[in-house]
TILUMLO-623426 format. One line per field, with one value per residue (C-alpha): x negated, y negated, z negated; residue in one letter; residue number from 1. Coordinates in pm, whole numbers, padded with zeros to 5 digits. Layout:
BEGIN
x = (X ...) .
y = (Y ...) .
z = (Z ...) .
residuo = (A ...) .
num = (NUM ...) .
END
This chain:
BEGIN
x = (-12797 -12805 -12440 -12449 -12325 -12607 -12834 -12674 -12731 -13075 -13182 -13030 -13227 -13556 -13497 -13396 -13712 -13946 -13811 -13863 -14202 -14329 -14202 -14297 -14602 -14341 -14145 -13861 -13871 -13503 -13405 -13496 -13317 -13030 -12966 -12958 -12682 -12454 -12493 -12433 -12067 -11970 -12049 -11822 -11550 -11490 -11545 -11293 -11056 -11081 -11006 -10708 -10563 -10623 -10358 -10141 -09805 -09988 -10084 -09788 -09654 -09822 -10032 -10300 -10413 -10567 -10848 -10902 -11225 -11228 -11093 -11430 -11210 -11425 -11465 -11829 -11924 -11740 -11921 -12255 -12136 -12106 -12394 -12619 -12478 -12513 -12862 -12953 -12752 -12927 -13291 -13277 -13435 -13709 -13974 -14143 -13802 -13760 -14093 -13997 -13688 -13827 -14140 -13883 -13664 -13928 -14056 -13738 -13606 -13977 -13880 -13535 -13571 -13683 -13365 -13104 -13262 -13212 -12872 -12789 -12902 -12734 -12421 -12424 -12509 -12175 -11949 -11777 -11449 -11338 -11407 -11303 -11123 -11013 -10638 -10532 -10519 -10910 -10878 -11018 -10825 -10983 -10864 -10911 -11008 -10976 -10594 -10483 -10426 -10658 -10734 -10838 -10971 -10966 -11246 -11118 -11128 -10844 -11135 -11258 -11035 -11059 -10924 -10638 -10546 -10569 -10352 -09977 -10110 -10249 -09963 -09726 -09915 -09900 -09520 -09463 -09735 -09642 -09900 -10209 -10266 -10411 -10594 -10730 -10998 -11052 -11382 -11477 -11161 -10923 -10656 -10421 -10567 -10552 -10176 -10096 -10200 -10028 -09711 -09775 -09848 -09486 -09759 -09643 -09925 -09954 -10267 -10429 -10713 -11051 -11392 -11481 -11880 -11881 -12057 -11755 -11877 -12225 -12174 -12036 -12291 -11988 -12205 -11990 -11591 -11381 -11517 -11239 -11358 -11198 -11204 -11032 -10826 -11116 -11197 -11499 -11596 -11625 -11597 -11588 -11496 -11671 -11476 -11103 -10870 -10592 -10286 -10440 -10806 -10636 -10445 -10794 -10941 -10650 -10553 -10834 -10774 -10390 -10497) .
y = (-10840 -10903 -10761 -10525 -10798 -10975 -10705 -10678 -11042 -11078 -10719 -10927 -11202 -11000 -10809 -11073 -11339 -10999 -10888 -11265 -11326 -10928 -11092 -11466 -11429 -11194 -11269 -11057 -11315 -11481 -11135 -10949 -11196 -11302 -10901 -10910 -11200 -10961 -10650 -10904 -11014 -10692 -10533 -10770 -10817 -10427 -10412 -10651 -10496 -10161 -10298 -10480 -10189 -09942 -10247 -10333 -10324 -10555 -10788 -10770 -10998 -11289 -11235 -11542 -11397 -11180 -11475 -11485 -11332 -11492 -11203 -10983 -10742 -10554 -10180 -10175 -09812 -09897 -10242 -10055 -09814 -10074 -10326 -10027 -09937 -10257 -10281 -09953 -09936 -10296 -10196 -09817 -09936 -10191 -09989 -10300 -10412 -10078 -10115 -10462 -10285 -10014 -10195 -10455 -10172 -10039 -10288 -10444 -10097 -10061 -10464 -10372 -10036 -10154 -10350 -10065 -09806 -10076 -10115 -09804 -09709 -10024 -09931 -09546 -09611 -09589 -09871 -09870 -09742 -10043 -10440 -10718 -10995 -11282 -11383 -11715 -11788 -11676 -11327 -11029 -10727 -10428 -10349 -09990 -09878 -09460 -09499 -09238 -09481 -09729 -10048 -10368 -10657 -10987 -11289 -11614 -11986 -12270 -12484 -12199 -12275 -11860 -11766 -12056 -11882 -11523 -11567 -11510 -11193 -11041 -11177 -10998 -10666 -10659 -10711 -10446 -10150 -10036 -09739 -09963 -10199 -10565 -10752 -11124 -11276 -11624 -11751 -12049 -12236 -12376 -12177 -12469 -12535 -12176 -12177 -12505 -12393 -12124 -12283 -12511 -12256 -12058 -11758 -11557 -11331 -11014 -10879 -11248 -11305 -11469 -11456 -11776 -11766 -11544 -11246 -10940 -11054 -11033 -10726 -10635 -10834 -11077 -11364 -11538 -11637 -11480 -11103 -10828 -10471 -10149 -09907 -09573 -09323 -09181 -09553 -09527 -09862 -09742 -10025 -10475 -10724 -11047 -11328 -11411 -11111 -11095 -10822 -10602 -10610 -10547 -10266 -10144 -10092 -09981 -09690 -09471 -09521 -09416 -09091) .
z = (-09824 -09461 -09290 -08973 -08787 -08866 -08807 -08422 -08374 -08479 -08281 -07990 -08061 -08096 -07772 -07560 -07690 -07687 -07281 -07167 -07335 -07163 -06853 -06845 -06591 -06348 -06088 -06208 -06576 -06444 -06367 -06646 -06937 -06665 -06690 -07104 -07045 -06813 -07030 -07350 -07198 -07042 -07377 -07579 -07299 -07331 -07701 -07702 -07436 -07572 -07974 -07826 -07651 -07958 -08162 -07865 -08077 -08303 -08037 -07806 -08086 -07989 -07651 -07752 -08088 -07818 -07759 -08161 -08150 -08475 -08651 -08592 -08350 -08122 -08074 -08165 -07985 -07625 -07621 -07691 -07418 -07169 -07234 -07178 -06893 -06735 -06842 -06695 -06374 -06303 -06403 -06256 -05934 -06088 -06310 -06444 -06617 -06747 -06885 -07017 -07184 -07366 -07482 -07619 -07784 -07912 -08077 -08228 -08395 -08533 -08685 -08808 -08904 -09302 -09288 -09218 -09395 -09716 -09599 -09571 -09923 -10073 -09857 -10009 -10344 -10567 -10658 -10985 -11026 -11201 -11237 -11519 -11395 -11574 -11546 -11522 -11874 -11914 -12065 -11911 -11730 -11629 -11310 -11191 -10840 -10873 -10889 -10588 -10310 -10117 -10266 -10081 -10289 -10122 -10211 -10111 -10204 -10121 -09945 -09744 -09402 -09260 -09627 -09576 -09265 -09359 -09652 -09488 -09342 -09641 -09813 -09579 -09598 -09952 -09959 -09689 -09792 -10100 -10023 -10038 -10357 -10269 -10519 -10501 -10684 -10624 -10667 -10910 -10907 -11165 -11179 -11151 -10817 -10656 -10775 -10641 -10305 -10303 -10378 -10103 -09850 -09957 -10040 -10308 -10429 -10683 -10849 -10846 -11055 -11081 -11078 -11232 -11242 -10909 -11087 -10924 -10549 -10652 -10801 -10495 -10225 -10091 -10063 -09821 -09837 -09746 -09790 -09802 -09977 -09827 -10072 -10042 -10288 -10485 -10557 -10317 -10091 -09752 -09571 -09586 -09365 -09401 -09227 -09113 -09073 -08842 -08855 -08608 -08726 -09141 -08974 -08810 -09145 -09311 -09059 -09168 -09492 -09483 -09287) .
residuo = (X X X X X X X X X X X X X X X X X X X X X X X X X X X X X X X X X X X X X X X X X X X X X X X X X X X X X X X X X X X X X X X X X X X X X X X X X X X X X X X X X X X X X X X X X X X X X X X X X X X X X X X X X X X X X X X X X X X X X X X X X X X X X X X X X X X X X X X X X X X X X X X X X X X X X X X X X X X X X X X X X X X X X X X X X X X X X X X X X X X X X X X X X X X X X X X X X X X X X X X X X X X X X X X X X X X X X X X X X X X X X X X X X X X X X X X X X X X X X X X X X X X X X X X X X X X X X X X X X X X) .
num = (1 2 3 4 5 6 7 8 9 10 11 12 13 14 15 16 17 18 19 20 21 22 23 24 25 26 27 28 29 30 31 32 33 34 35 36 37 38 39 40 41 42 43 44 45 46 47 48 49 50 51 52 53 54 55 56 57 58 59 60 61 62 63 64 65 66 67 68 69 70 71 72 73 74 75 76 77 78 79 80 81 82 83 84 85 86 87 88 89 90 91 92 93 94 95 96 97 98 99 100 101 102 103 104 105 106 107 108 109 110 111 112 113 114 115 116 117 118 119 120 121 122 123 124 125 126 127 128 129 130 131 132 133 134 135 136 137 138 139 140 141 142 143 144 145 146 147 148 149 150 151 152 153 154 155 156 157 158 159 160 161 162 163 164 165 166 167 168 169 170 171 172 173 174 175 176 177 178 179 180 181 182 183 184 185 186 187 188 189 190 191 192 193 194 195 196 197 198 199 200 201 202 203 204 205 206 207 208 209 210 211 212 213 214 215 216 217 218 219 220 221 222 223 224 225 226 227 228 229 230 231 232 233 234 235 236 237 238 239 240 241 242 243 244 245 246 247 248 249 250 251 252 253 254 255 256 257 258 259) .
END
């Protein structure tokens, strides 16, 4: 199942390839993609900007986690906001790269629009409102997700370098919000060798378990390491995060959920 943020990227693609074939034989063609690049990078640099300032006492902790776009933190609707913006304010005045635009809009929702509607229904349809995980010692545990609080359940592997450094922060928000439960489910490992490196990361983790053969993350699309599942009181997943999570961008999915 293809992720949102790959939907986003591969609309971008489309567009971009679509506006500069439409305008290869004009002499606007440099202008017309070089205008794509601006409204790209004034789109991220506020989504950015405006995700950072939303989590300023997270980030005033250390000012260069700010540049660790790594963690996936952007405020998706300003950056939107602003890349069209750009796009418009520079093509207002030119009607053949307006033409060029919406001809390549067009044509690129009309691609992706299969793919979201399919998303959308996959997203919607209902998770179960429990899993069985095995323990380290093999046996299964059913592990229940309607419990009256939010739930996050963590995928992760010790050879999968954005789980290795996303551990101490999960770890920490476990120990320090009692009001959310944490799970992790490590994925096709010996147990021996998930608890070794733990110990030799200092990480002390509750709710561990594992998915030996992979078949919970299926279940649940997370088809890539590490995926984190949001899910909220009623046991309903309403939101995942597929990559390395920082404080702030934890905290960003975890504030609506505490509401």
């Amino acid at each position: 199942m293809m992720t949102s943020t790959a939907l986003i990227i591969a609309g971008v693609i489309i567009f971009w390839s679509l506006v500069g074939y439409l305008a290869r034989a004009s002499t606007q063609k440099n202008e017309a993609t070089d205008t794509i690049f601006w409204s790209i990078a004034a789109g991220l640099v506020v989504a950015r900007l405006i995700f950072v300032i939303d989590l300023w006492e997270i980030y005033q902790k250390d000012w260069l986690s700010v540049l660790n776009i790594r963690d996936g933190g952007f405020n998706s609707y300003s950056g939107w906001f602003a890349g069209l913006t750009v796009l418009l304010v520079r093509a207002k005045k030119h009607r053949q790269l307006m033409s060029f635009y919406l001809k390549s809009g067009a044509i690129t929702a009309a691609a992706l629009f299969p793919l979201v509607v399919i998303q959308t229904l996959y997203n919607t349809s209902p998770s179960p409102l429990n899993i069985n995980a095995q323990t380290s010692s093999g046996e299964y545990q059913s592990l229940e997700l309607n419990i009256g609080k939010p739930v996050v359940i963590n995928f992760w592997a010790s050879w999968c370098p954005p789980c290795r450094r996303e551990m101490p922060v999960l770890a920490r928000a476990q120990q320090t919000q009692s009001d959310v439960k944490f799970i992790f489910i490590n994925q096709s490992e010996a147990p021996t060798k998930a608890e070794r490196f733990l110990m030799s990361q200092g990480v002390d983790l509750e709710n561990t378990y594992f998915d030996f053969a992979g078949d919970i993350s299926k279940s649940f699309g997370a088809y890539g390491l590490p995926t984190t599942l949001f899910f909220n009181a009623k046991g309903e997943l309403v939101d995942r995060h597929m990559g390395e999570l920082s404080e702030a961008s934890l905290q960003h999915y975890l504030r609506p959920l505490l509401k």
